[in-house]
N, C-alpha and C positions, 0 to 999 in steps of 0.2 A: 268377553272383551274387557269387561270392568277387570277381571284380574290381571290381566296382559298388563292393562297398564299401571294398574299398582302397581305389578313386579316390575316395570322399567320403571316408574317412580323411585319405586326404592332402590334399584340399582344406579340411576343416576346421587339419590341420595348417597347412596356409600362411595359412591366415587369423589364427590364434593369432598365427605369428611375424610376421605384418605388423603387428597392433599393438601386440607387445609392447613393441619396441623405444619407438616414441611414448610409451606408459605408462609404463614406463622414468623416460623423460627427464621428464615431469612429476613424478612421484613426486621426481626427486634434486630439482626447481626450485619444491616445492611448499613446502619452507621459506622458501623465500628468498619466494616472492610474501606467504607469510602474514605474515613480517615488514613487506616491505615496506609492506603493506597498512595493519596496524596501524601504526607510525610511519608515513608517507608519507600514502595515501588518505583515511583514519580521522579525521588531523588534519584536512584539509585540509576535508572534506567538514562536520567539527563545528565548523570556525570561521566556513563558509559560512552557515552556522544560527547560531550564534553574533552572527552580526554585524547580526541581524533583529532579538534581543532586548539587552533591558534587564538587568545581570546582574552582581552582585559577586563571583562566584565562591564564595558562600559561602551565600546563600539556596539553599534547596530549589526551589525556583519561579524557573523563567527568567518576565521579563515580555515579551512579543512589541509589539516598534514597528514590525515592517515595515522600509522605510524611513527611519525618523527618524534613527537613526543616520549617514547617509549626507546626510541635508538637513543635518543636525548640522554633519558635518566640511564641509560644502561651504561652508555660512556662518562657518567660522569662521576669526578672524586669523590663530591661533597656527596651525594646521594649513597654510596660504598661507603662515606666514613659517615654518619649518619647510620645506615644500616649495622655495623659495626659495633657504633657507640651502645643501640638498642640491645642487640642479641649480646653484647657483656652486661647489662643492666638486666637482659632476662637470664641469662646463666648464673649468676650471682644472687639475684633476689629471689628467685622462683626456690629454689632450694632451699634458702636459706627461710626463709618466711614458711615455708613450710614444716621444716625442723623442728624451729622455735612454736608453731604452734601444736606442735603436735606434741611438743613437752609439754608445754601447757595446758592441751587437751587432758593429758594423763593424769598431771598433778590435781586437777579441777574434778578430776574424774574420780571421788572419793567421797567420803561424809567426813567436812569438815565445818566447822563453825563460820558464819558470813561467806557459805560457796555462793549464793545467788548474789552476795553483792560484788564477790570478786568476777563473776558471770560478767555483770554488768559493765563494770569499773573498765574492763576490756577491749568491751566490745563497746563504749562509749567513742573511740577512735572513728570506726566504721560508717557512723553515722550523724558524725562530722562534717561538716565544709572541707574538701580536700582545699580549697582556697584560702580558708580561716586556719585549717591547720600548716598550710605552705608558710604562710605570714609568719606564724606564732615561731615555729623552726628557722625562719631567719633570724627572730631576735635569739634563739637558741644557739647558733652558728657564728653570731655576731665575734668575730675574733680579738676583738678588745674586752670589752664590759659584757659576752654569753656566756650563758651556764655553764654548755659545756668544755669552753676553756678553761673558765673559772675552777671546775671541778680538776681539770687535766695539772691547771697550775698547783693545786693543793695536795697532788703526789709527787710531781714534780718531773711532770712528762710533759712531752713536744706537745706544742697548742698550734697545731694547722690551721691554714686563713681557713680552711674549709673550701667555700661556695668560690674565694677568686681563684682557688689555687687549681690549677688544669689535674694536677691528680690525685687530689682526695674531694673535687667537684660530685665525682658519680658515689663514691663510697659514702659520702652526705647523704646523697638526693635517696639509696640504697636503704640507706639506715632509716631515714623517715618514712619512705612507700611501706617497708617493712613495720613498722608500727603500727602505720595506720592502717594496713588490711590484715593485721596479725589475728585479730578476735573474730572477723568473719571464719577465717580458716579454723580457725579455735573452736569453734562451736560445731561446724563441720565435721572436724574427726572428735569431738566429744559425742555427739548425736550415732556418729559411728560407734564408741568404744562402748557407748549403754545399748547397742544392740546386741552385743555379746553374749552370749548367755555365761553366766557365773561359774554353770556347771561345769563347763572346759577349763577352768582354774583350778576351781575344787578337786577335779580326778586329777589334773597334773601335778596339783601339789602333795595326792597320795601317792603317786607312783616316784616324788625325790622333787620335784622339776622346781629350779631356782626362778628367781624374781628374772632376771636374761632369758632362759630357756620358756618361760610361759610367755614372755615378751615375743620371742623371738619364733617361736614355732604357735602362738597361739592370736597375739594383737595385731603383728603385721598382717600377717594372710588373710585374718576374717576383716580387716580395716582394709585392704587391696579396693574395692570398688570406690571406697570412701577419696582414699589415696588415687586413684586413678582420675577420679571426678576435678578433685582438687590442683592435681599437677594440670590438666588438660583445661582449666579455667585458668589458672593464674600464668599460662605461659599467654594464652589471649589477651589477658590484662596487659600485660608486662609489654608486649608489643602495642600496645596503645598507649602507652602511659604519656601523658601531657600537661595535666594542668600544673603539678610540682612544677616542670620543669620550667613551665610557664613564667610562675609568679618567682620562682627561685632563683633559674640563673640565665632564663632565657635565649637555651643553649652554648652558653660558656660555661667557664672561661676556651677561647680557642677553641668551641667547636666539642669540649671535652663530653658536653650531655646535648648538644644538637641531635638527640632521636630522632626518628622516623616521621613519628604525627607531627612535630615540633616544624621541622624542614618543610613537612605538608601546609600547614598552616602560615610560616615566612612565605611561602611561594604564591599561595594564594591571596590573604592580607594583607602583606605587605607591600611585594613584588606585581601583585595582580596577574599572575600567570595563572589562572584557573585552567587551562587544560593542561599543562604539566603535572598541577598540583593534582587534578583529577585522576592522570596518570598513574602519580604517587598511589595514592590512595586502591588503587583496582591493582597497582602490584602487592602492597601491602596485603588487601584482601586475602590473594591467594597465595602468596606467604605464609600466612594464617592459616587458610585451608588446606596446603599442602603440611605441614606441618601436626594439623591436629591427624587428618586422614593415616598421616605414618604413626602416629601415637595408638588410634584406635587399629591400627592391622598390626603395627610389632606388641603393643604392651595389651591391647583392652583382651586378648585373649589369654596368654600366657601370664597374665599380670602374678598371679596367686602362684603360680608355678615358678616363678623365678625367687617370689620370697619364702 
C-alpha cells in the first residue's frame, strides 16, 4: 500500500511540474497580451463597428448605416483623387528610394577610409523627427530666401514655389520622404550585399566577367530576397505616409498631395465623421493587403528568376 501511494505521489508530482513551467510563461506574457489587446485588438475591432455607423464622436447614440458609409466613399471624387494622389507618391518614390539606395549600398560596400562614419552620417535621417525634419525642409523650400532656390539661382535655373505650386507640391514632398528613409533601405541591401560570398566575384572575374556582367548575373539575384523584402515594405510605407504631408502642405495646394491617411484624418479631426473616416481606413487596409498578397504570389516566387 505504502508504494501505491508513493507511485500516485509522484505521478501527481510530475503532473504539477509538467504544467507549471507552461503557467509560468503565460502568467510573465499575460501583460504583454492584455496590453496588446487593448491598444491593438480593442481598436481595431471598434473602428470595425465604427465604420457601419453614423457618428461625431460626441453624441451618446451611434446612428447605424450599414454600409452607407462604404457606397459613400465609393461614390465620391475627393476620396478617387485622394487615392490617386497616394498611388503617384507611391509609383515615384518606392522606386526611386530604392534605386538611390541601393547605389549607395554598393558604393559603401567597400574598404574605404571613414566607411562607418559615412554609415552613420546616412542613416542619421531615419532616426530623426519626421516632424523636425518636415519643418527644417520647409525653410529649405522656402521660395524666396531657401537653399534650394538659392542654389537653383546660382546656375541659373527655374526656382519653383515648390510647396504652393499644385505641381511641383508632390515632387517636393517625393524628394524629402526620399531622403529621409534613404539609409534605412541603405543598410538593408548593404547587410544584403556582405552576405555574398566573395567567391562568386573571384571565379567570375576568371572566367572575363566585367564590373555589369558580375553585377548583373551575380548582385541582383543573390540581393532578390533583400530586394523583395524592401519593395514589399516601402510600398506599405508609402501608402501610409502622413506626417510630411501634415506639417508641409496639409494636402495642397488644391488637393495636389491630399493622400489617403491625410483625407482620413480631415474626416475624422476636423469634420468629425469618425465612421467615414473608419471606413477609410478598413478600405485602406485591404488596399494594402490586396496589394502586398499579389507581390508575395507574382514576385516572392519567381523573384530570382526574372533577374
Amino acid at each position: 500500500m505504502a508504494e501505491i501511494a508513493m507511485d500516485r505521489g509522484s505521478h501527481s508530482l510530475y503532473r504539477l511540474r509538467r504544467y507549471e513551467e507552461p503557467l509560468t510563461a503565460w502568467i510573465c506574457v499575460l501583460p504583454t497580451i492584455l496590453l496588446f489587446s487593448l491598444f491593438r485588438f480593442y481598436p481595431v475591432i471598434y473602428s470595425a463597428i465604427l465604420s457601419l455607423t453614423d457618428w461625431d464622436g460626441i453624441a451618446p447614440q451611434k446612428h447605424f448605416v450599414g454600409l452607407g458609409n462604404y457606397v459613400k466613399l465609393f461614390t465620391s471624387p475627393e476620396f478617387y483623387n485622394s487615392f490617386a494622389v497616394t498611388c503617384y507618391y507611391t509609383i515615384v518614390a518606392v522606386p526611386l528610394g530604392m534605386c538611390l539606395a541601393l547605389v549607395l549600398g554598393l558604393a559603401l560596400n567597400r574598404s574605404i577610409y571613414g566607411l562607418s562614419i559615412y554609415r552613420t552620417l546616412y542613416f542619421m535621417p531615419v532616426v530623426t523627427s519626421t516632424i523636425a525634419v518636415s519643418i527644417i525642409w520647409l525653410w529649405l523650400y522656402e521660395p524666396s530666401y531657401g537653399l534650394v532656390n538659392y542654389f537653383l539661382r546660382m546656375f541659373g535655373l527655374p526656382t519653383p514655389r515648390w510647396l504652393q505650386d499644385p505641381k511641383w507640391a508632390m515632387p517636393a514632398l517625393i524628394l524629402m520622404s526620399t531622403w529621409k528613409g534613404l539609409g534605412f533601405n541603405m543598410v538593408l541591401f548593404l547587410a544584403g550585399l556582405q552576405g555574398i560570398p566573395n567567391e562568386y566575384y573571384e571565379a567570375a572575374r576568371i572566367d572575363g566577367a566585367g564590373a555589369w556582367a558580375c553585377f548583373r548575373h551575380i548582385t541582383l539575384p543573390l540581393l532578390a530576397p533583400t530586394t523583395f523584402f524592401i519593395l514589399v515594405t516601402s510600398i506599405i510605407g508609402s501608402f501610409q505616409v502622413f506626417d510630411q504631408v501634415f506639417i508641409m502642405t496639409s494636402g495642397g495646394p488644391m488637393q495636389a498631395t491630399d493622400v489617403v491617411v491625410f483625407n482620413l484624418y480631415r474626416h475624422a479631426f476636423e469634420f468629425f465623421h469618425f465612421g467615414y473616416a473608419s471606413a477609410i481606413a478598413y478600405v485602406l487596409f485591404a488596399v494594402i493587403l490586396i496589394l502586398t498578397l499579389i507581390q508575395w504570389r507574382v514576385m516572392g516566387r519567381s523573384f530570382s528568376t526574372i533577374l
